[in-house]
C-alpha positions, 0 to 999 in steps of 0.5 A, spaced: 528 812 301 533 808 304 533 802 309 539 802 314 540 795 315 546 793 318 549 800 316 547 797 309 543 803 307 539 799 301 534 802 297 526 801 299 525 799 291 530 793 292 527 790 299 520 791 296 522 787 290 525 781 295 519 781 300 514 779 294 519 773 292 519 772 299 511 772 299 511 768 292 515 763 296 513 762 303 506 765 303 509 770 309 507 777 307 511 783 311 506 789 309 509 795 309 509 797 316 513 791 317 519 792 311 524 795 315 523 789 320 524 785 314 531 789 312 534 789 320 532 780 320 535 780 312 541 784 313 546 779 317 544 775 311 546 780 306 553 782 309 555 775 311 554 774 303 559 780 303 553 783 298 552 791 298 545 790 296 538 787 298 538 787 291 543 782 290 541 778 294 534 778 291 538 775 284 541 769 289 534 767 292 531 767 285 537 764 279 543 761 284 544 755 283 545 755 291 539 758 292 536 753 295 540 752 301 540 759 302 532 759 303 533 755 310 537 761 312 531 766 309 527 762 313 531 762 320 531 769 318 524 771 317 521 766 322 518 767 329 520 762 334 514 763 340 512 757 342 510 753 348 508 747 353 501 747 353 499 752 348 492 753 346 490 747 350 483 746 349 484 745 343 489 740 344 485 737 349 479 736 344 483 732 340 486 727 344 479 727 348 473 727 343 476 726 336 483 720 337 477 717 340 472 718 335 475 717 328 479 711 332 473 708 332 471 708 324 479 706 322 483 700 322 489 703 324 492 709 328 489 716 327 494 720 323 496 727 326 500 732 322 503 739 326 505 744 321 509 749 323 512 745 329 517 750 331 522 747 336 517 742 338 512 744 344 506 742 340 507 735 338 511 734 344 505 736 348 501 731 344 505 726 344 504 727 353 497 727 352 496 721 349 501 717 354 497 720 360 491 718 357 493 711 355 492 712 348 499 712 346 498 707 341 492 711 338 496 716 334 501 717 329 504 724 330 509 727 325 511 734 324 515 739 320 517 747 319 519 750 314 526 754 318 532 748 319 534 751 325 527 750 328 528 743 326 534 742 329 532 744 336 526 739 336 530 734 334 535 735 340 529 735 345 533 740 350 528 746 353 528 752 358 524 754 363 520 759 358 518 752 354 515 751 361 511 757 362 504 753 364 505 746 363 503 742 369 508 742 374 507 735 375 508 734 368 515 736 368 516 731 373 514 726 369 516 727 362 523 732 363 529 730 366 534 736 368 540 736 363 545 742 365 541 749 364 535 746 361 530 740 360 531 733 357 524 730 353 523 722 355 526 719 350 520 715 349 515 721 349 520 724 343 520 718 340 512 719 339 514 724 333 516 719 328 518 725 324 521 732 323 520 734 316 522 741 313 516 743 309 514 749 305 507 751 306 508 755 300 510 748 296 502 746 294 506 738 292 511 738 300 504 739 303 500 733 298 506 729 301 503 730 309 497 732 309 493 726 308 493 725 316 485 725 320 488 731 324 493 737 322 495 742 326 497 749 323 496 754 328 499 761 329 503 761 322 496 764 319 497 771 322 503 772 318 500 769 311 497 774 306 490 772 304 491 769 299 497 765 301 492 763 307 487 761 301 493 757 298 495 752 303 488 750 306 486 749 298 492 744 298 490 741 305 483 740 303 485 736 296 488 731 301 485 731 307 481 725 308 472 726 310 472 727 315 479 730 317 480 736 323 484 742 321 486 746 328 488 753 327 490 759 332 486 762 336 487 769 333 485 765 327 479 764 322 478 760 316 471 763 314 472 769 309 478 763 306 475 758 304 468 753 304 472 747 304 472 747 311 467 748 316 468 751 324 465 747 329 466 746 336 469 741 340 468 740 347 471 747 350 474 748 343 474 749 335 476 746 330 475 746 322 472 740 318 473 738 312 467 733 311 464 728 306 457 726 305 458 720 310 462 724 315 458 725 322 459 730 327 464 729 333 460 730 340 
């Protein structure tokens, strides 16, 4: 059986073979339903090596010295950029509102909030809006990171359309975005509320160790393209670091609870969110 990827016609042994080194690397599993979407989104990369074969490209990703450049490409190739201002804003809501509170009450120091994947930026964006119109600004330290480098390269640039805007408040627009030709400029001050824009592999258990010792991660809506185990993984990594109590927000499509005990579901105001709680920690109202 073969796969026409860009007219490539590569064999189905030889992208199964890089769908499991892309599985062991990144966590992102294409069952095999979705292999040959997996071909059509690798296939430009291939040609463009000016290999005949998926195969050879799977000697590159595994032995090449330059294979770790090559591995952003995989990533920009594989990843699905949909985001938005505003998205899953209860749970957003519930963080700002009832657990920055609470935590800034029991740390000398801001309360650390980590977005992964932040895609090209809307997540942490919104945060960063949040936290200025409630004038709790000076309460949260916000970085956040991706695994693709084109993402990160848009959320640095800070530019946005119109689909970026498909249900934030009109009013907040007008006050954070300035019209730049066709597209939307952040406010500086509001972009700078994001202290970093790191590129981190989920998959890699020490870039996680590196980040993850925040009271608050964001990780929504990259778990639906993770296999179990690869889900099982990286919410192990989060949980060695992780502070008691710390809060691990998810997608709404999400659920941690067949995954792991290392979290517990509880609900937020409008919202829920995972925990990860020591003896002493007490419950957010």
């Amino acid at each position: 059986m073969s796969i026409d990827s860009g007219g490539l016609g590569l064999r189905l042994g030889a992208i199964t073979l890089l769908r499991d080194l892309i599985h062991e690397k990144t966590g992102v599993f294409f069952d095999d339903q979705r292999i040959a979407s997996l071909g059509d989104r690798l296939g430009p990369l291939v040609a463009n090596r000016g290999f005949d074969s998926f195969l050879d490209y799977y000697y590159l990703l595994k032995y090449d010295a330059a294979a770790e450049t090559e591995w952003g490409r995989v990533m920009d190739a594989i990843s699905v950029p949909e985001t938005y201002f505003w998205r899953e804003i209860d749970q957003l809501l519930a963080v700002v509102d009832h657990i920055v509170p609470a935590l800034r009450r029991t740390r000398a120091r801001p309360v650390r909030i980590w977005c992964a994947p932040c895609a090209s930026g809307e997540e942490p964006l919104t945060l960063a809006m949040l936290l200025d119109d409630r004038g709790q600004s000076a309460d949260a330290e916000i970085t956040a990171s991706d695994a693709s480098p084109a993402a990160l390269e848009a959320a640095r640039a800070g530019l946005y359309r119109e689909r970026s805007f498909r249900t934030l408040p009109s009013e907040l627009r007008m006050r954070y975005f300035k019209p730049d030709g066709n597209r939307w400029r952040i406010r500086s001050d509001i972009h700078q509320r994001v202290q970093s824009w790191t590129q981190v592999n989920l998959a890699d258990a020490l870039q996680v160790a590196a980040h993850a010792a925040a009271d608050i991660v964001f990780c929504r809506n990259v778990f639906i393209y993770f296999s179990e185990a690869a889900i099982r993984r990286v919410a192990q990594s989060m949980a060695d670091v992780m502070p008691d109590p710390a809060y691990l927000c998810v997608g709404a499509s999400e659920s941690l609870l067949r995954i792991t005990d290392r979290f517990e579901l509880e609900q937020v105001a409008d919202a829920f969110v995972y925990v990860k709680r020591g003896s002493s920690g007490k419950r957010v109202s």
